[in-house]
C-alpha positions in Angstrom: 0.0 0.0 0.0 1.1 3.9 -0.9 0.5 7.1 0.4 -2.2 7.7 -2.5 -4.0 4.3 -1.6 -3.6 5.3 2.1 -5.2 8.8 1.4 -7.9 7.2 -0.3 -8.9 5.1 2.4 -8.6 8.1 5.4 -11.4 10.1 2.7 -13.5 7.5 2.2 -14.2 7.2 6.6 -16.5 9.5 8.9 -14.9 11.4 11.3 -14.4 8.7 14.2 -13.4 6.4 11.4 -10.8 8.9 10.6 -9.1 9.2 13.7 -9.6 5.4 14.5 -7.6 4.8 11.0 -4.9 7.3 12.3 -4.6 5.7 15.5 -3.9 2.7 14.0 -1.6 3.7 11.4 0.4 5.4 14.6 0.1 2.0 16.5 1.6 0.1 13.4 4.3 2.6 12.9 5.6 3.4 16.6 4.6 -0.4 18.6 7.7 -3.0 18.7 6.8 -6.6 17.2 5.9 -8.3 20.6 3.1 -5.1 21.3 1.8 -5.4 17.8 1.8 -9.0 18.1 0.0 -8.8 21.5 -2.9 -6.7 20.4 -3.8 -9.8 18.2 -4.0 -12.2 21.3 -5.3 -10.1 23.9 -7.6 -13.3 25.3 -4.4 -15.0 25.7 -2.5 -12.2 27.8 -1.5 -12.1 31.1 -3.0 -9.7 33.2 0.3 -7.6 33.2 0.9 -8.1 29.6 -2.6 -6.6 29.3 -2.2 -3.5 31.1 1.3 -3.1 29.4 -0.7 -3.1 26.0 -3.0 -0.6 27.7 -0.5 1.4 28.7 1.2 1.8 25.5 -2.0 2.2 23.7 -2.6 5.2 26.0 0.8 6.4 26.0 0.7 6.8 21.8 -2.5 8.6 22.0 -4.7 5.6 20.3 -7.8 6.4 22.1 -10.4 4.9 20.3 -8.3 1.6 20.4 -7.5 1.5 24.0 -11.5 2.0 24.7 -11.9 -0.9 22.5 -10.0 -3.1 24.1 -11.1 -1.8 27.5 -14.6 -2.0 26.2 -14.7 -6.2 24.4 -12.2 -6.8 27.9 -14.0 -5.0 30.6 -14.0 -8.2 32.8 -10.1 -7.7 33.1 -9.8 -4.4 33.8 -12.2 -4.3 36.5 -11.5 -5.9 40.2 -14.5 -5.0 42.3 -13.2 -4.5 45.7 -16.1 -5.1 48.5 -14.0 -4.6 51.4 -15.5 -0.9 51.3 -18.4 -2.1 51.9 -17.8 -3.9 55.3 -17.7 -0.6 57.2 -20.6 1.0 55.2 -23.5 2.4 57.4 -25.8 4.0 55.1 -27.9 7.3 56.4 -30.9 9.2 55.0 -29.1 11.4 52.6 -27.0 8.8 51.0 -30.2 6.4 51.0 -32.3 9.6 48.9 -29.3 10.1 46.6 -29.0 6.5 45.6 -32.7 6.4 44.8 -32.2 9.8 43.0 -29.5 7.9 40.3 -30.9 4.7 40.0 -28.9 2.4 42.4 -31.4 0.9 44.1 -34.0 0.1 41.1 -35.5 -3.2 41.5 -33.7 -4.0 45.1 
């Protein structure tokens, strides 16, 4: 592929196509092998190998790709911690608020 072919292809996307198509072309230009090479086994990662993909997707500005990843992986990026909890005492104001946003629909 050329610079002509590649010019052709950024005109032909919308506007969150666009930037998703220069994210990647950044991505393929500035990630070594082993990062490029992870993004197409992210199921198989390790945890830290993960967040290391993350990290560099962040770190080059490739947005959109990093809240895909984030977004089809959610279950790994997210550790619910319930020790919080433990110590909770809720009161009237919090109890209104909660009902005010929704978190106690259907409890």
């Amino acid at each position: 592929m050329d610079r002509k072919k590649l010019r052709e292809i950024y005109e032909e996307q919308d506007g969150v196509g666009k930037e998703l198509l220069l994210e990647k072309v950044a991505f393929c230009k500035f990630a070594d092998q082993y990062d490029f090479e992870n993004y197409f086994r992210i199921g198989e990662l390790k945890d830290s190998e993960l967040l290391c993909l993350a990290s560099l997707l962040y770190h080059q500005e490739c947005f959109l790709m990093l809240l895909d990843v984030m977004s089809r992986y959610k279950e790994r990026f997210i550790f619910a911690d319930t020790s919080i909890l433990r110590e909770f005492e809720p009161d009237d104001t919090l109890m209104e608020r909660f009902s005010r946003i929704g978190i106690l629909e259907g409890v």
